[in-house]
N, C-alpha and C positions, 0 to 999 in steps of 0.2 A: 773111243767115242767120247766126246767132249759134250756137254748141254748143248751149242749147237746144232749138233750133226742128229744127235735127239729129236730137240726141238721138228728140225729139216724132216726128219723119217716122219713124226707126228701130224706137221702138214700135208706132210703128201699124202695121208693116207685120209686125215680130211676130207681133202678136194677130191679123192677117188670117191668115199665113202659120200660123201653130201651130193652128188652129181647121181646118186644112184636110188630109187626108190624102195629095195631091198637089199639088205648086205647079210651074208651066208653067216651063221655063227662058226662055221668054218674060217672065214676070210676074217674075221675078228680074232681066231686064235692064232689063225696067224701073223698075224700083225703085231698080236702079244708077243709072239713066242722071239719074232727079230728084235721087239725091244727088249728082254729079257736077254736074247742072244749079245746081242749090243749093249749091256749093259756088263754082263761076265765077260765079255772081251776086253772091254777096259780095264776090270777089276785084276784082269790078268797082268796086264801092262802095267800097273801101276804098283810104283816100290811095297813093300813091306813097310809098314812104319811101327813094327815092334819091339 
């Protein structure tokens, strides 16, 4: 996951959320939990620098 690809997951979920009159505090964790998810994917792939 590069800033990007972030960025991308951030808007989409935007445009789902602002087109909708109520959004679930369900559907909000989940949306954390793929940025969170997407974030420790990277951190995986990326070298050691110690």
């Amino acid at each position: 996951m590069d800033e990007q690809a972030l960025t991308l997951r951030i808007d989409e979920a935007l445009r789902e959320f602002t087109s909708r009159e109520l959004v679930s505090g369900a559907e909000v964790v989940d949306f954390l939990l793929d940025l969170r998810l997407m974030m420790l994917a990277e951190e995986e792939r990326a070298p050691a620098t110690s």
